[in-house]
N, C-alpha and C positions, 0 to 999 in steps of 0.2 A: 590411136587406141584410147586412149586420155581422155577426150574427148567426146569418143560415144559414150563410154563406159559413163564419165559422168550424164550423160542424158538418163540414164536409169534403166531397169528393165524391160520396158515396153519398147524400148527401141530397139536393145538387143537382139531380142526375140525376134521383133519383125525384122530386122536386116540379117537374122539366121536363116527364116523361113525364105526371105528374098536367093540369099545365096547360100546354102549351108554350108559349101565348104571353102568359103573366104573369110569364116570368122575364126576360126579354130582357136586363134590367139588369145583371143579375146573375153574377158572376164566379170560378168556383169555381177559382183557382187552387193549393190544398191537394191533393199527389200525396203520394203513400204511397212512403217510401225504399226504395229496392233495394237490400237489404246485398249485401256481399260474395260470390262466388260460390266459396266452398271444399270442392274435392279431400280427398278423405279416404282413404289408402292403408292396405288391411287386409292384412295376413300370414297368416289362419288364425282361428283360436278357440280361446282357452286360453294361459295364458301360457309356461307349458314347450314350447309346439310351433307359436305362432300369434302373434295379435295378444293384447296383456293388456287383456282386459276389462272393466275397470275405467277404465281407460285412454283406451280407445275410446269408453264411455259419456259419463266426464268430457268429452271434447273434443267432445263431438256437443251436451251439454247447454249446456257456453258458448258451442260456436255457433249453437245454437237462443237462447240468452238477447242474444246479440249480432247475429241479425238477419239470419243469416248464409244463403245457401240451397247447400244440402249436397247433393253428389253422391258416390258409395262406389265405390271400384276395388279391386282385387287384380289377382295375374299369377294367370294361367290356365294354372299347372303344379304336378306332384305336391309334396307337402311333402317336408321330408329327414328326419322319420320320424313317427310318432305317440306320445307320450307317453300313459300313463294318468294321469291325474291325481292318481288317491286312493292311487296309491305311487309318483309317481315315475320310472315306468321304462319306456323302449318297447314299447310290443307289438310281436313281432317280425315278426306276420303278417298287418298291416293299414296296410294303405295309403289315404289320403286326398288329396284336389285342395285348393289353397291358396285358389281363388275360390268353389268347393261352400261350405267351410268358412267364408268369411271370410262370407258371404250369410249365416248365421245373428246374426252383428252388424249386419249391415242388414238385419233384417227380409227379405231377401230384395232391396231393389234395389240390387243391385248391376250392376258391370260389370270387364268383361274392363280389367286395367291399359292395355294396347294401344289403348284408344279414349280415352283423357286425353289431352288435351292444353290450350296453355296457351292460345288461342283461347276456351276455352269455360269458363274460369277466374282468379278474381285471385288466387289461392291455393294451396298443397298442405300438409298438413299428417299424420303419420306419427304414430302411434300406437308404445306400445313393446313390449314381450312379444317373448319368444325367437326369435319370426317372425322377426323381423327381422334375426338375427345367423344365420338358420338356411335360411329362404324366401326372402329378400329380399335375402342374402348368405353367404356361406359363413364369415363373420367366428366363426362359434361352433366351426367346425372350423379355419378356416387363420389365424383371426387377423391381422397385418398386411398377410398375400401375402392376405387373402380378396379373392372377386371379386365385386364387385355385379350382379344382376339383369338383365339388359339390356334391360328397359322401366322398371327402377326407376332406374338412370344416365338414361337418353333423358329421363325425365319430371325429375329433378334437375339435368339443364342445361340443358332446354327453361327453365326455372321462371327458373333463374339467369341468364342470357340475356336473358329476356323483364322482368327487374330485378323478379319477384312474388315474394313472400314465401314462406321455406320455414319449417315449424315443426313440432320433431321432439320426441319428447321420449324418458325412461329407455334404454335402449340403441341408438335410432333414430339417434343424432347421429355415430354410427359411418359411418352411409352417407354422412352429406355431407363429413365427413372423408374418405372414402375417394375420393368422389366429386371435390366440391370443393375443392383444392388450396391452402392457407393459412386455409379456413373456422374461424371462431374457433364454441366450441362448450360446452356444458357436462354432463357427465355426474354431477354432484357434489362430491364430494371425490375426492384423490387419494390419501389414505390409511383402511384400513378402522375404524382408529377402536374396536378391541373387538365389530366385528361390525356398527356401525352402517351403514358404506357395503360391505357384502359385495364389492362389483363395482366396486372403487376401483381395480384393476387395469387397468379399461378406459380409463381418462384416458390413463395410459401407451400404452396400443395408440393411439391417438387420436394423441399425436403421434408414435409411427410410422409413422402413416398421411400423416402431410404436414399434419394440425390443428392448430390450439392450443386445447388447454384450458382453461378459467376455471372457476375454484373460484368453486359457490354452494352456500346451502344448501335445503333443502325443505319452512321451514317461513316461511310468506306475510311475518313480522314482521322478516323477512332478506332481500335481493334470491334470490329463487328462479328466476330467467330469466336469460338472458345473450341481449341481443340483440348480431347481428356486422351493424351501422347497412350495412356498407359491402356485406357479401350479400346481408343481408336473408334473413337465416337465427335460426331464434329456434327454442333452446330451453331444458328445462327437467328438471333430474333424474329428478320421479317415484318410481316403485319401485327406482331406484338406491341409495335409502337406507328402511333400517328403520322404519316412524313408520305412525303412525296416519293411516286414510284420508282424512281430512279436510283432511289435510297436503297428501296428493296431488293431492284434487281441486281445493284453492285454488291450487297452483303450475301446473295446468295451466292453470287459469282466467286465469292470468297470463301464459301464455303463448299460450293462443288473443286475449287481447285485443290484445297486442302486435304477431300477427300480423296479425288485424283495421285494426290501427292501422296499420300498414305498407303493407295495400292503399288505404287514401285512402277505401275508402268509407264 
């Protein structure tokens, strides 16, 4: 009895259905754990106009390794311009939708930011790429006075309120600064280092915004996270520093766990 019982319930079941009334003893109390249920907020496709994909992939693949079951939104309005990728530079006469777009990182299922909420969720967690400062805030143009999203504040104090964990990572920590009022955060360093932290400028905008900043670094063998215990707000540099991708994927890695860890399940 020992024996089946540890095989789990799939075998139970089938050797009930085989004999139903030779198992009667038998008690298959082995259930399969329900990870966590995390929100995943896309900007686009592409890192100078969207969500940065690499980004996106890394945080989908630790929470497929941790268990996790993933549901993909964006806001269901145009982008603030289209970038070409292989130079850099707008096209001046092409316009694109931020959730059309952000669908091609979900395979396609996605949903309208407008139907998240925190009922259906123990999580949100925010990918980084230009979207973010551009789609999802006005921070790439107005900097301190930029203005957040207005499904992308709703679903960041619904999240904050409801005490679930938020986790952001390379230029995403901008919005819960902006958002969240004393949120402690980390975008990297605060100096660019000879090139290493290009975007070391953003700390400072960060406590203009009403944040505080925490110097980490991006490579796993150094605290690459800054959890804020008391938000419940976790992130992590990323592409805010120079480094090899491997760099990147292990610090998100660390910071999807943490967030993991924060929802209890």
């Amino acid at each position: 009895a020992a024996m089946l019982a540890a095989c789990g319930p799939a075998l139970c079941t089938a050797l009930r259905r085989a004999a139903p009334g030779s198992l009667t003893s038998f008690h298959c109390s082995a259930r399969r754990h329900r990870g966590a249920r995390v929100a995943v907020v896309l900007s686009g496709c592409g890192v100078y106009d969207g969500t940065e994909i690499h980004e996106a992939s890394a945080i989908l693949v630790h929470l497929s390794r941790g268990g996790a079951e993933v549901h993909m939104y964006a806001p269901d309005v145009p982008q603030m311009h289209v970038i070409d990728h292989s130079k850099g530079q707008p096209t001046e006469s092409e316009s694109r939708n931020v959730l059309v777009e952000s669908a091609r990182i979900a395979r396609g299922k996605i949903a309208s930011l407008a139907k998240l909420t925190t009922a259906d969720h123990d999580a949100v967690i925010f990918p980084g790429g230009f979207g973010a400062a551009k789609n999802l805030s006005t921070f790439a143009v107005d900097g301190k006075d930029c203005k957040v999203d207005r499904e992308v504040e709703r679903v960041l104090r619904d999240f904050h309120k409801a005490g679930k964990p938020i986790g952001l990572c390379c230029i995403s920590p901008v919005l819960a600064a902006k958002v969240l009022s004393g949120a402690e955060v980390t975008v990297g360093h605060e100096e660019e280092e000879g090139g290493k932290w290009p975007y070391a400028g953003t700390a400072g905008a960060i406590k203009e915004l009403g944040g505080k900043h925490c110097v980490k670094e991006v490579t796993i063998s150094f605290p690459v996270t800054h959890v804020d215990a008391k938000n419940k707000v976790v992130t992590t540099p990323a592409f805010m520093c120079e480094t090899e991708l491997h760099n990147i994927f292990d610090g998100i890695g660390a910071m999807v766990k943490n967030v993991l860890k924060l929802t209890g399940k």
